[in-house]
N, CA, C and O atoms as a Tripos MOL2 file, in Angstrom:
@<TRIPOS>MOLECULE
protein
  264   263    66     0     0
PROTEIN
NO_CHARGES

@<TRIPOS>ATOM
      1 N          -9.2300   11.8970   -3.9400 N.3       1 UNK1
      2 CA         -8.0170   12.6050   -4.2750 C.3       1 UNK1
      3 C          -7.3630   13.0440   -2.9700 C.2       1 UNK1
      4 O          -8.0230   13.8420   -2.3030 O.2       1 UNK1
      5 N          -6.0820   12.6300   -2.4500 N.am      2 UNK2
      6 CA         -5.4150   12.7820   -1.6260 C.3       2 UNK2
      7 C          -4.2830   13.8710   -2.2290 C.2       2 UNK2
      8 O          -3.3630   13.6830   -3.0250 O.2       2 UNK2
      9 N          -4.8450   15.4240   -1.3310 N.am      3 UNK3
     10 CA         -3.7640   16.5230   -1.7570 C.3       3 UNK3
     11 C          -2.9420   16.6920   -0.5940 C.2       3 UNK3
     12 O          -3.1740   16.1730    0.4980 O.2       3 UNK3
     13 N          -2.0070   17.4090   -0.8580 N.am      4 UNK4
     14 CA         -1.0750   18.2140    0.1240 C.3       4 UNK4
     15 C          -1.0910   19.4760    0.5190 C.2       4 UNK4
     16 O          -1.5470   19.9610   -0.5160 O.2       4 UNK4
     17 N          -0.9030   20.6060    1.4050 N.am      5 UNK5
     18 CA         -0.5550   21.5930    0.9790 C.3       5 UNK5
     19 C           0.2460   22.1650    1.4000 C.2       5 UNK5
     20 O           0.5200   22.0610    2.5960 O.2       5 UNK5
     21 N           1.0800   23.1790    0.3700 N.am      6 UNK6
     22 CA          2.4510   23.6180    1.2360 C.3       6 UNK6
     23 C           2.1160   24.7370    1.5110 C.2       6 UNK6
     24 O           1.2890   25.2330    0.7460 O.2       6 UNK6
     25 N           2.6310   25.6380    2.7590 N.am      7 UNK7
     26 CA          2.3670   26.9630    3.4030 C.3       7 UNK7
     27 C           3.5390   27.4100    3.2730 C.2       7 UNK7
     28 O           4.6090   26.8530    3.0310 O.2       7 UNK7
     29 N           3.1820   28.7270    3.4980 N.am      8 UNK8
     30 CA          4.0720   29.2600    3.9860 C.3       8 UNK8
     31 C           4.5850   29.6180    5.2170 C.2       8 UNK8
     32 O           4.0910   29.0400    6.1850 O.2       8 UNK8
     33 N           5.8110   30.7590    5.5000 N.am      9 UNK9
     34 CA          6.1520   31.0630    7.1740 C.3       9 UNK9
     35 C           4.6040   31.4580    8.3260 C.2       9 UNK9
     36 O           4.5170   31.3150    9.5460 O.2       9 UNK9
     37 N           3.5420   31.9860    7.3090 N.am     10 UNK10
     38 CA          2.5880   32.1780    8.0840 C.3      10 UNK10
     39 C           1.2880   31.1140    8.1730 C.2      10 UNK10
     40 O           0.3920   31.5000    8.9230 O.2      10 UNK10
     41 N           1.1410   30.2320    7.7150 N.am     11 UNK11
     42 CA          0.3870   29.4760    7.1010 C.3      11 UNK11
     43 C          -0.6520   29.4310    6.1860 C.2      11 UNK11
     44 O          -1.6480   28.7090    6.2210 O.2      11 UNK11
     45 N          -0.1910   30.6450    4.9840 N.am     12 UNK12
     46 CA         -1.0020   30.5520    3.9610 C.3      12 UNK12
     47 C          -0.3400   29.4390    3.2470 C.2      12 UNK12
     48 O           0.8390   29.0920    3.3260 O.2      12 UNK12
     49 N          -1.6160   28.7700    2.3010 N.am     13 UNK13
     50 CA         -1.5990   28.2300    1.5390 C.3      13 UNK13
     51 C          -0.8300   28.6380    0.1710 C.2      13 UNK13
     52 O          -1.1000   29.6790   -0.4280 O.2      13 UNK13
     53 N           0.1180   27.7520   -0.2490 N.am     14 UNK14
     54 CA          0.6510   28.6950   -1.2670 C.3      14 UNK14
     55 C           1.1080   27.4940   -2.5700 C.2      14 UNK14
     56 O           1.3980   27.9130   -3.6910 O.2      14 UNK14
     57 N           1.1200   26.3070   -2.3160 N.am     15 UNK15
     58 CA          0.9450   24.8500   -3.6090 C.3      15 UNK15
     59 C           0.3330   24.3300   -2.7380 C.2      15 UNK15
     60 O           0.0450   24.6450   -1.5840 O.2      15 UNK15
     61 N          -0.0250   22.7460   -3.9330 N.am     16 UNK16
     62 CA         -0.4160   21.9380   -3.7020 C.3      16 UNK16
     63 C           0.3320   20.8310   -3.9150 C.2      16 UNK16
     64 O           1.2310   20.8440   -4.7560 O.2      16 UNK16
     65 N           0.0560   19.7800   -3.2020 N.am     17 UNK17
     66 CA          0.8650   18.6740   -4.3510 C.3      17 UNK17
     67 C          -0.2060   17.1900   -3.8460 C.2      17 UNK17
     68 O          -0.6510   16.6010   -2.8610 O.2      17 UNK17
     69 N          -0.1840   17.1790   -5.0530 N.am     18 UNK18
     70 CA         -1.0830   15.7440   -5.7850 C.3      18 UNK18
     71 C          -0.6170   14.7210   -6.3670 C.2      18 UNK18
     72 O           0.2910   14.8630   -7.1860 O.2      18 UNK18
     73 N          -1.0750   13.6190   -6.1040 N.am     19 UNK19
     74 CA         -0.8430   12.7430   -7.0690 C.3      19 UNK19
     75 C          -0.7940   12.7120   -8.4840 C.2      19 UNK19
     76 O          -1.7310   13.2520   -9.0720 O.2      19 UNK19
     77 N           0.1040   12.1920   -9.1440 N.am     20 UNK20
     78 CA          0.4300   12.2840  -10.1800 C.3      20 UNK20
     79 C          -0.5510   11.7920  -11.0590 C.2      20 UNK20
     80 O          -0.7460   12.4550  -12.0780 O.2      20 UNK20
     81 N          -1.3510   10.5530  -10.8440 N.am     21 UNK21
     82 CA         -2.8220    9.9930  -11.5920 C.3      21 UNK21
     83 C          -3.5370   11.0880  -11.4350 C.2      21 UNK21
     84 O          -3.8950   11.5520  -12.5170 O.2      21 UNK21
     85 N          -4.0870   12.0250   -9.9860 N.am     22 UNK22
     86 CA         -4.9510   13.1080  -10.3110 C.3      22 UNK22
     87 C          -4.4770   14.2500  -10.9730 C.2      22 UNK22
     88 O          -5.3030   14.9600  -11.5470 O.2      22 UNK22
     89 N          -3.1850   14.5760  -10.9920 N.am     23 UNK23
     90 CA         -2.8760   15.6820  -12.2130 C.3      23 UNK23
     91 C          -3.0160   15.6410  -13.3750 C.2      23 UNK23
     92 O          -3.2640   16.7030  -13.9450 O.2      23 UNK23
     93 N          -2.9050   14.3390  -14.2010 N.am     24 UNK24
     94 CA         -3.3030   13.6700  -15.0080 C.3      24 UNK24
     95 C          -4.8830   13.9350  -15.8220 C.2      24 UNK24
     96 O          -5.3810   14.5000  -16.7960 O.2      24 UNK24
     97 N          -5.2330   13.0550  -14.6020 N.am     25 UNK25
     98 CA         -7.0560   13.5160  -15.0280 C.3      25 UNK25
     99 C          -7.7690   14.7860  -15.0960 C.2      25 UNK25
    100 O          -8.6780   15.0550  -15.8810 O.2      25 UNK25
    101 N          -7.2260   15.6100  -14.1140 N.am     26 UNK26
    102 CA         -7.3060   17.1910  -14.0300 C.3      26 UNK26
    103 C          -6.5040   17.7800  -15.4550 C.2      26 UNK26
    104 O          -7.0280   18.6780  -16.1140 O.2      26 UNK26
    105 N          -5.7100   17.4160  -15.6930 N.am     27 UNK27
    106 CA         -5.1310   18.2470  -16.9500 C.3      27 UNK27
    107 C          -5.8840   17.5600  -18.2330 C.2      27 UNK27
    108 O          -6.0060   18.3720  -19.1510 O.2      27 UNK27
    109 N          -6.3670   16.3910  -18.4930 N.am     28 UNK28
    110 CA         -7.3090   16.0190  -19.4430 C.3      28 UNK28
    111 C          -8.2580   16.4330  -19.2160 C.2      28 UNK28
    112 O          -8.9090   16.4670  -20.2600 O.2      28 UNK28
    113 N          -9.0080   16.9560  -18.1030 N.am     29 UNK29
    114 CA        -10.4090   17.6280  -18.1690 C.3      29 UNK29
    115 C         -10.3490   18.4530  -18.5990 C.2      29 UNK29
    116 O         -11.0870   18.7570  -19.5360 O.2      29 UNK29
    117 N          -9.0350   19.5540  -17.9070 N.am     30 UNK30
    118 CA         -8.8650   20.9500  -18.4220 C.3      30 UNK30
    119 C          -8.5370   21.1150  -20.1430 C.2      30 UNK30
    120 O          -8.6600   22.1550  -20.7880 O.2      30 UNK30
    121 N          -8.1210   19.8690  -20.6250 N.am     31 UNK31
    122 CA         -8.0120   20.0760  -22.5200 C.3      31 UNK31
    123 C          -9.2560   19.8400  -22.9850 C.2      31 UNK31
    124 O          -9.6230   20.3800  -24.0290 O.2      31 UNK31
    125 N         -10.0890   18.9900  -22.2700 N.am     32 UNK32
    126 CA        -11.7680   18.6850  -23.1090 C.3      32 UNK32
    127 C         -12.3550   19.8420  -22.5220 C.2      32 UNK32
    128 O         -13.1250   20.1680  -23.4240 O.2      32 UNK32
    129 N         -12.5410   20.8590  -21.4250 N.am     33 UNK33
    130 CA        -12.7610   21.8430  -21.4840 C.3      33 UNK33
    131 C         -12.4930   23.1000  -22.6810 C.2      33 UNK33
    132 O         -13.2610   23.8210  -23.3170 O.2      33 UNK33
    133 N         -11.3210   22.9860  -22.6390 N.am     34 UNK34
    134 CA        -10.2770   23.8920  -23.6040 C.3      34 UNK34
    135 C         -11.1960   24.1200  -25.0810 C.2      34 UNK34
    136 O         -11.6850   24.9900  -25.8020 O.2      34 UNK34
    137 N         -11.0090   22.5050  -24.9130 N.am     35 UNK35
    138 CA        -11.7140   22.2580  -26.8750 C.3      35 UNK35
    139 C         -13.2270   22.6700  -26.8930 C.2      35 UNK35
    140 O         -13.7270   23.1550  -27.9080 O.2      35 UNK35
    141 N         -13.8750   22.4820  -25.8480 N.am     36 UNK36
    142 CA        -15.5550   22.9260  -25.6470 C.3      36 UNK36
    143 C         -15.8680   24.4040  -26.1720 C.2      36 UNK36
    144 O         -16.5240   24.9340  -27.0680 O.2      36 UNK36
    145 N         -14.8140   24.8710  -24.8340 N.am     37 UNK37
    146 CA        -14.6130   26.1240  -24.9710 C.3      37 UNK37
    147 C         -14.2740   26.9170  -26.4580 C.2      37 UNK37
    148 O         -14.7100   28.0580  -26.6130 O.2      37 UNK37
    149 N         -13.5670   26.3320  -27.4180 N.am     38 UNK38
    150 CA        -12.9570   26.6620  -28.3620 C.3      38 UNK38
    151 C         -14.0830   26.5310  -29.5150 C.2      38 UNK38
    152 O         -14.2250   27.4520  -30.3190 O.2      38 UNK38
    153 N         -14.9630   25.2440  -29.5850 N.am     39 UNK39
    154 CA        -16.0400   24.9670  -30.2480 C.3      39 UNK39
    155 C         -16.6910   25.7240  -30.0600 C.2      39 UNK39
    156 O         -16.8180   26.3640  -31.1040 O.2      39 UNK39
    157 N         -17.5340   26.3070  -28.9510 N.am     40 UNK40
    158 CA        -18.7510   27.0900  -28.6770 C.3      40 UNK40
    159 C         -18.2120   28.9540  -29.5050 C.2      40 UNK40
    160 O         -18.8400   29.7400  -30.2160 O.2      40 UNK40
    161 N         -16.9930   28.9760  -29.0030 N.am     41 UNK41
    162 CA        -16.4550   30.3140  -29.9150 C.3      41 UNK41
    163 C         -16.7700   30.0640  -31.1240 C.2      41 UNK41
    164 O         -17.7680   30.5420  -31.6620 O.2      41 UNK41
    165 N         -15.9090   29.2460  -31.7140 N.am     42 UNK42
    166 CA        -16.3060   28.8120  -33.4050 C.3      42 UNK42
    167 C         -17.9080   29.3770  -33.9440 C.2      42 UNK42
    168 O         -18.1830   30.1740  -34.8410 O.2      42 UNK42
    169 N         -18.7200   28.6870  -33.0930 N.am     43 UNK43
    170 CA        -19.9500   27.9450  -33.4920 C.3      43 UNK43
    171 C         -20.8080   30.2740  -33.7090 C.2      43 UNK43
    172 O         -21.4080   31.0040  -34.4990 O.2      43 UNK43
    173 N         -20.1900   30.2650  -32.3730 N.am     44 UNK44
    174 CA        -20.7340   31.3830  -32.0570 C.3      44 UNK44
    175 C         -20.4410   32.9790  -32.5590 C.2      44 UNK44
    176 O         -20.9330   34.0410  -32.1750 O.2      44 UNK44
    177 N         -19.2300   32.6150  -33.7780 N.am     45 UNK45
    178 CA        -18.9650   34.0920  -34.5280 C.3      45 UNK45
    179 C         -19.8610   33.3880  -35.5980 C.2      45 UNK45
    180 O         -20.2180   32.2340  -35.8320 O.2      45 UNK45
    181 N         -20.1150   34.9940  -36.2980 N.am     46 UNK46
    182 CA        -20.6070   34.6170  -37.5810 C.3      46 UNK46
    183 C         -19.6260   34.7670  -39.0380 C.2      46 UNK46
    184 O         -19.2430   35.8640  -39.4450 O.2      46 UNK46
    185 N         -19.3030   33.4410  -39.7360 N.am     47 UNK47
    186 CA        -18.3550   33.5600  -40.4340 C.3      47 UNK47
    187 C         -19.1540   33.0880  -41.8670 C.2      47 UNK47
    188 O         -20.2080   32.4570  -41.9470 O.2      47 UNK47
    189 N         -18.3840   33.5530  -42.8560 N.am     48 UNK48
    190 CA        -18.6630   33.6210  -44.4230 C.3      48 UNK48
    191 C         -17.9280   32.8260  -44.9740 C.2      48 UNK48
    192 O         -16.7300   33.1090  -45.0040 O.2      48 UNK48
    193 N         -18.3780   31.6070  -45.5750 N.am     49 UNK49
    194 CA        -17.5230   30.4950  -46.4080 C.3      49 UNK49
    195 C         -17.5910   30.2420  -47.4670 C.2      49 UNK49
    196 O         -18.5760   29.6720  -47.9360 O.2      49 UNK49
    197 N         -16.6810   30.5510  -48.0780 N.am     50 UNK50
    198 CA        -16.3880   30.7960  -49.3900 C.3      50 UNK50
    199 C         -15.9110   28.9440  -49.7160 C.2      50 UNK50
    200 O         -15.4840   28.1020  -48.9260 O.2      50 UNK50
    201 N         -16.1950   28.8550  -51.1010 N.am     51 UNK51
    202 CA        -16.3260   27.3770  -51.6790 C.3      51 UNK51
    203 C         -14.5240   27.5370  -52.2470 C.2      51 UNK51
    204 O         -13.9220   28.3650  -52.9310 O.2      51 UNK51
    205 N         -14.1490   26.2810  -51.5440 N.am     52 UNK52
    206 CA        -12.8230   26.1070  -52.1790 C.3      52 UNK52
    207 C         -12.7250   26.2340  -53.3850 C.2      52 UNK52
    208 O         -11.7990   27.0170  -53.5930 O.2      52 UNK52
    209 N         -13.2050   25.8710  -54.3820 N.am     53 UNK53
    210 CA        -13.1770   25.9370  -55.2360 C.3      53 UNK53
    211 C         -13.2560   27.3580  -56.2920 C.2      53 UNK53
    212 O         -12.6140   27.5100  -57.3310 O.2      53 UNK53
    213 N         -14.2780   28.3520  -55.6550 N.am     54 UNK54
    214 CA        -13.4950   29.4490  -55.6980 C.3      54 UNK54
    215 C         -12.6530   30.1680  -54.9210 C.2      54 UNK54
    216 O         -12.1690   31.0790  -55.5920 O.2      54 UNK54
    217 N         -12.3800   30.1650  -54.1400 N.am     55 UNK55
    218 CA        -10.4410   30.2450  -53.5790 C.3      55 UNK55
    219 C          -9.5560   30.0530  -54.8550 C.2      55 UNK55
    220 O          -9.1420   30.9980  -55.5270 O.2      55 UNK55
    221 N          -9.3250   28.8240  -55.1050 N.am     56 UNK56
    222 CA         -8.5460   27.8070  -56.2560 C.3      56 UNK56
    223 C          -8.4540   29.1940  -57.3760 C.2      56 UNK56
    224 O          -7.4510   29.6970  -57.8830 O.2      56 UNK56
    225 N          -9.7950   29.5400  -57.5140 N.am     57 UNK57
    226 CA        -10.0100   30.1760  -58.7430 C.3      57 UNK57
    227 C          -9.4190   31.7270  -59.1070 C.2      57 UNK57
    228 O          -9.1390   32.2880  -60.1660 O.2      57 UNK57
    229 N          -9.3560   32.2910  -57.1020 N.am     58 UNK58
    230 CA         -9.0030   33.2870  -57.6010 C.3      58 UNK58
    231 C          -7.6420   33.6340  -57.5930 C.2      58 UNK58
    232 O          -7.1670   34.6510  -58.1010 O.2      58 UNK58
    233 N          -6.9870   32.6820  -56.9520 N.am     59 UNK59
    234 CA         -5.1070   32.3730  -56.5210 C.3      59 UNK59
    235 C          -4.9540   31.6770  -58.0020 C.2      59 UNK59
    236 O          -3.9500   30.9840  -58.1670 O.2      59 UNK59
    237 N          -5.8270   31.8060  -59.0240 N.am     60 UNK60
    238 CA         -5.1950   30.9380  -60.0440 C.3      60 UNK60
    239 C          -5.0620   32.9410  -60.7170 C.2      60 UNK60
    240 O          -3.9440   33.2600  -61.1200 O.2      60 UNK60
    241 N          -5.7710   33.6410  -60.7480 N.am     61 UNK61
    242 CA         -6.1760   34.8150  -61.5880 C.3      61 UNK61
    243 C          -4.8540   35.7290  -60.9490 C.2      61 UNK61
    244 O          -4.0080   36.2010  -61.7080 O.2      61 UNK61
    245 N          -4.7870   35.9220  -59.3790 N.am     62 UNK62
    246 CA         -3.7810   36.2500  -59.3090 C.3      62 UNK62
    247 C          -1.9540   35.7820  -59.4620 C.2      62 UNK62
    248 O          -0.9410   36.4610  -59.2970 O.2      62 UNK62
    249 N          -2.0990   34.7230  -59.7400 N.am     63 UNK63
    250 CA         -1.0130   34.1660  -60.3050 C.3      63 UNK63
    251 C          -0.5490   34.4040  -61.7820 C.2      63 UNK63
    252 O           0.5680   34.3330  -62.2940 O.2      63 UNK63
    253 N          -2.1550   34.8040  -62.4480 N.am     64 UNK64
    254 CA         -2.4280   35.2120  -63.9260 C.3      64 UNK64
    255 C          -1.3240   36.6660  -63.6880 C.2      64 UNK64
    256 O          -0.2170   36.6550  -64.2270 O.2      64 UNK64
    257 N          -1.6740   37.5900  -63.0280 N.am     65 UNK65
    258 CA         -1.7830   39.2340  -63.0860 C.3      65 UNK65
    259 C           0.1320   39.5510  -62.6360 C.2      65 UNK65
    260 O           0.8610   40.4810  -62.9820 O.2      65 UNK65
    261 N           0.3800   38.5220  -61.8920 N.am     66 UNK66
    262 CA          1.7870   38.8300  -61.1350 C.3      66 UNK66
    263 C           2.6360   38.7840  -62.2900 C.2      66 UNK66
    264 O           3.8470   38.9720  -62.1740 O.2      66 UNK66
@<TRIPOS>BOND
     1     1     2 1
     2     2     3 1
     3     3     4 2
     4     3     5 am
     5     5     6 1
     6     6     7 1
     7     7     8 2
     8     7     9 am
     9     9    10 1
    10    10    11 1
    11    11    12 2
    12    11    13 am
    13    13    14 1
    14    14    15 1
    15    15    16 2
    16    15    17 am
    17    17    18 1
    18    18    19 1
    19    19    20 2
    20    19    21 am
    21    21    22 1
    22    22    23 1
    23    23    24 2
    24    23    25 am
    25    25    26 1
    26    26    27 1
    27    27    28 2
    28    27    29 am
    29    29    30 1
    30    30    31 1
    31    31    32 2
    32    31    33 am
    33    33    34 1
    34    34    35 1
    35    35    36 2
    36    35    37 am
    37    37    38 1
    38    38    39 1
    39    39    40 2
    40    39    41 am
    41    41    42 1
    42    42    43 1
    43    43    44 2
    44    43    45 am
    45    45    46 1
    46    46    47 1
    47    47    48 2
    48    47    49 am
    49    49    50 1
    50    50    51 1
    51    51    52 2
    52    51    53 am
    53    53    54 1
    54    54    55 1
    55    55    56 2
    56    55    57 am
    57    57    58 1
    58    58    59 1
    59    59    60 2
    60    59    61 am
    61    61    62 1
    62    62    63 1
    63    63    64 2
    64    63    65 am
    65    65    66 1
    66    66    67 1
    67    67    68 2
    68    67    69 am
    69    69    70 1
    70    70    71 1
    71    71    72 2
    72    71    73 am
    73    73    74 1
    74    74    75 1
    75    75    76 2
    76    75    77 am
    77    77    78 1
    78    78    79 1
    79    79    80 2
    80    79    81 am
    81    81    82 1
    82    82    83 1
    83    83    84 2
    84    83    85 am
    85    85    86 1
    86    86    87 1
    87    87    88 2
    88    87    89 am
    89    89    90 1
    90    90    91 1
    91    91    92 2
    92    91    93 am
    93    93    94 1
    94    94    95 1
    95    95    96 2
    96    95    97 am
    97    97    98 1
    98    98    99 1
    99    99   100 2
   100    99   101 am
   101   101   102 1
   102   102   103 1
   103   103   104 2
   104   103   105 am
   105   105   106 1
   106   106   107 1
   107   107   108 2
   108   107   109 am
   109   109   110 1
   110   110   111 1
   111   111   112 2
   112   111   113 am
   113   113   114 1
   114   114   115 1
   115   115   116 2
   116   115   117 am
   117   117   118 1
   118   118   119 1
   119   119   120 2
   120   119   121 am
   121   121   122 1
   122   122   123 1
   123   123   124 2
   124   123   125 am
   125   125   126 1
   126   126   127 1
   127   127   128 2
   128   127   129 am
   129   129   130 1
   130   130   131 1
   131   131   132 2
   132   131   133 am
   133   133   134 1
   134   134   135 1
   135   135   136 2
   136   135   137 am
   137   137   138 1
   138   138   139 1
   139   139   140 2
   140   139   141 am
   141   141   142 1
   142   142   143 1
   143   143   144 2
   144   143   145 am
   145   145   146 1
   146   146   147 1
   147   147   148 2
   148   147   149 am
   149   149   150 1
   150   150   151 1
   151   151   152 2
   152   151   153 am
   153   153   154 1
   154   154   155 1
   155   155   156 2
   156   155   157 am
   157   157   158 1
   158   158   159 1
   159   159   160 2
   160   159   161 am
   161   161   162 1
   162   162   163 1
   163   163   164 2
   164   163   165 am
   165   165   166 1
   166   166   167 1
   167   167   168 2
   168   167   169 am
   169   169   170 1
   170   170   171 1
   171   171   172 2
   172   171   173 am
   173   173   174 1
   174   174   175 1
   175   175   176 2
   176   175   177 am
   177   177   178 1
   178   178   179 1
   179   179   180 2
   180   179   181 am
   181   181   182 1
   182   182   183 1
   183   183   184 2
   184   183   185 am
   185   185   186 1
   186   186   187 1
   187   187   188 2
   188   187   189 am
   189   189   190 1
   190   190   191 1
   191   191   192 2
   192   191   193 am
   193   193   194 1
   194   194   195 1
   195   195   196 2
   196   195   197 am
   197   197   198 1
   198   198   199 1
   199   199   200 2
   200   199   201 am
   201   201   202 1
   202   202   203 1
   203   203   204 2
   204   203   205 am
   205   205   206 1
   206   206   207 1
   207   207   208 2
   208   207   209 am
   209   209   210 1
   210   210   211 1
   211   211   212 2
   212   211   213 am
   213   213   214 1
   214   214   215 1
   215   215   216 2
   216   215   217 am
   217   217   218 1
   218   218   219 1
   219   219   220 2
   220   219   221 am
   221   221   222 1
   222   222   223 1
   223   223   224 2
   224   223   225 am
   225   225   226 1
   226   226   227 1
   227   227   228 2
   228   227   229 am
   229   229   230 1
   230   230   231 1
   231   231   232 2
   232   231   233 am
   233   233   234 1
   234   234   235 1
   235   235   236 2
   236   235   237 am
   237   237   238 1
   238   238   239 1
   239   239   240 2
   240   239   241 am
   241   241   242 1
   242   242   243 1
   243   243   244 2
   244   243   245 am
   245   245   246 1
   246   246   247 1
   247   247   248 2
   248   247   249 am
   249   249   250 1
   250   250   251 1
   251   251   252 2
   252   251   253 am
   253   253   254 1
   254   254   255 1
   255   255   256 2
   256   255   257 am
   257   257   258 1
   258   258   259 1
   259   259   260 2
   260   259   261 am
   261   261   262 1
   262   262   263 1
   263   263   264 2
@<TRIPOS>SUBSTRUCTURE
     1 UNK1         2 RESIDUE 1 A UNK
     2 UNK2         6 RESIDUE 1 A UNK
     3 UNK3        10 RESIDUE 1 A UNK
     4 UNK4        14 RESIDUE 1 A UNK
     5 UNK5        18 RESIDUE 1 A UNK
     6 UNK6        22 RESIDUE 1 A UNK
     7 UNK7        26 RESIDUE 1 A UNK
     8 UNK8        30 RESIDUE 1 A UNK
     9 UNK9        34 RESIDUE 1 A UNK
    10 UNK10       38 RESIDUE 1 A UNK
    11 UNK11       42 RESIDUE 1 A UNK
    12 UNK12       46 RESIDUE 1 A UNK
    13 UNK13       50 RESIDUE 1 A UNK
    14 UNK14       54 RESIDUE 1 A UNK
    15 UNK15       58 RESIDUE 1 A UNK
    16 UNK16       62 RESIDUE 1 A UNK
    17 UNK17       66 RESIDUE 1 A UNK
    18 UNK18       70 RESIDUE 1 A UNK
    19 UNK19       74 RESIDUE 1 A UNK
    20 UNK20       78 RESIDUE 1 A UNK
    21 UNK21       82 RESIDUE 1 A UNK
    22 UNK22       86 RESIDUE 1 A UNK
    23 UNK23       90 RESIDUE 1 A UNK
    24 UNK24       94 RESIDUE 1 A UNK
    25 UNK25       98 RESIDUE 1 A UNK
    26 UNK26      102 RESIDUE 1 A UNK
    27 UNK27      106 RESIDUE 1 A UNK
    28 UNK28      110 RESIDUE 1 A UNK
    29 UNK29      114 RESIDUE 1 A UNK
    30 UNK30      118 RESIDUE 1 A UNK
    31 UNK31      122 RESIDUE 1 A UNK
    32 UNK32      126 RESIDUE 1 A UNK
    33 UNK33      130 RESIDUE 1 A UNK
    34 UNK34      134 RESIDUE 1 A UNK
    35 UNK35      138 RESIDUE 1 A UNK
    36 UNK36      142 RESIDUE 1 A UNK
    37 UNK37      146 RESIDUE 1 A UNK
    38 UNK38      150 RESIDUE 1 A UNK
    39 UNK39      154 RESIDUE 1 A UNK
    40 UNK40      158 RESIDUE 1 A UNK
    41 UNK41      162 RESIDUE 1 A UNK
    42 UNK42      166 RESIDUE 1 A UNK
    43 UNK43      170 RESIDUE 1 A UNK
    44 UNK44      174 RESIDUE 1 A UNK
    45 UNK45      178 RESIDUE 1 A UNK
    46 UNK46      182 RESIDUE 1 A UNK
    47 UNK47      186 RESIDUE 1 A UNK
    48 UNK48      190 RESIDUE 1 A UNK
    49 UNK49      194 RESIDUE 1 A UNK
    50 UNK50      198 RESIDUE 1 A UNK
    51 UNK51      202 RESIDUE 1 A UNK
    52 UNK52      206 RESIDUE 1 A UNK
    53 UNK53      210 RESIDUE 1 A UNK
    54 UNK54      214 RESIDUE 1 A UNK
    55 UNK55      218 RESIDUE 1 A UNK
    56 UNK56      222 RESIDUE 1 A UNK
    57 UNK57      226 RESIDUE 1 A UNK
    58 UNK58      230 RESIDUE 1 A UNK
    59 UNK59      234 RESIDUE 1 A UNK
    60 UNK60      238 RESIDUE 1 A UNK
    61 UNK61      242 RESIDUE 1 A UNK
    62 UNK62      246 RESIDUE 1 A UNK
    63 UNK63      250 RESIDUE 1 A UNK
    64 UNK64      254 RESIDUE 1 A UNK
    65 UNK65      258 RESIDUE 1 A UNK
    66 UNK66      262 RESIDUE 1 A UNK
Protein backbone atom coordinates (compact mmCIF):
# COMPACT_ATOMS: atom_id res chain seq x y z
CA UNK A 1 0.00 0.00 0.00
CA UNK A 2 1.50 3.16 -1.26
CA UNK A 3 0.17 6.21 1.11
CA UNK A 4 0.67 9.86 1.13
CA UNK A 5 0.70 12.23 3.74
CA UNK A 6 -0.46 15.67 3.93
CA UNK A 7 1.00 18.05 6.78
CA UNK A 8 0.55 20.73 7.86
CA UNK A 9 2.45 24.47 8.24
CA UNK A 10 4.34 22.55 10.99
CA UNK A 11 4.67 19.14 9.83
CA UNK A 12 2.07 17.35 11.56
CA UNK A 13 0.45 14.83 9.95
CA UNK A 14 -3.00 15.73 9.30
CA UNK A 15 -4.61 13.21 5.92
CA UNK A 16 -3.72 10.70 4.12
CA UNK A 17 -4.20 9.88 0.68
CA UNK A 18 -4.35 6.38 -0.79
CA UNK A 19 -5.10 4.63 -3.45
CA UNK A 20 -8.33 4.20 -4.39
CA UNK A 21 -8.11 -0.01 -4.65
CA UNK A 22 -6.72 0.32 -0.93
CA UNK A 23 -9.63 2.45 0.28
CA UNK A 24 -11.72 0.07 -1.13
CA UNK A 25 -10.40 -2.96 0.65
CA UNK A 26 -10.02 -1.00 3.90
CA UNK A 27 -13.65 0.09 3.80
CA UNK A 28 -14.81 -3.67 3.08
CA UNK A 29 -12.83 -4.83 6.00
CA UNK A 30 -14.17 -2.12 8.07
CA UNK A 31 -18.10 -3.45 7.02
CA UNK A 32 -17.09 -7.30 7.77
CA UNK A 33 -15.79 -5.93 10.93
CA UNK A 34 -18.96 -3.81 11.50
CA UNK A 35 -21.19 -6.99 10.93
CA UNK A 36 -18.84 -9.22 13.43
CA UNK A 37 -19.09 -6.67 15.67
CA UNK A 38 -22.88 -6.42 15.40
CA UNK A 39 -23.26 -10.39 15.58
CA UNK A 40 -21.23 -10.89 18.74
CA UNK A 41 -23.72 -8.01 20.38
CA UNK A 42 -26.73 -9.97 19.13
CA UNK A 43 -25.40 -13.29 20.25
CA UNK A 44 -24.39 -11.69 23.55
CA UNK A 45 -27.75 -9.95 25.06
CA UNK A 46 -30.08 -12.17 26.45
CA UNK A 47 -33.31 -12.01 24.49
CA UNK A 48 -36.89 -13.77 24.83
CA UNK A 49 -38.58 -15.15 21.63
CA UNK A 50 -41.77 -15.26 21.41
CA UNK A 51 -43.32 -17.75 18.51
CA UNK A 52 -44.78 -15.80 15.65
CA UNK A 53 -47.45 -17.34 15.79
CA UNK A 54 -48.37 -16.08 18.98
CA UNK A 55 -47.61 -12.47 18.04
CA UNK A 56 -50.32 -13.19 15.06
CA UNK A 57 -52.51 -14.17 17.93
CA UNK A 58 -52.34 -11.43 20.05
CA UNK A 59 -52.55 -8.39 17.24
CA UNK A 60 -55.52 -10.52 16.17
CA UNK A 61 -57.26 -10.02 20.05
CA UNK A 62 -56.24 -6.56 19.99
CA UNK A 63 -57.77 -5.77 16.82
CA UNK A 64 -60.79 -7.78 18.56
CA UNK A 65 -60.93 -5.01 21.66
CA UNK A 66 -60.31 -1.65 19.42
Amino acid sequence: MKTQFVTDDHGKKIAVILPVKDYEKIMEKLDEIECVKAYDNAKARKQEFIPAEDVFKAVEQKRKQA
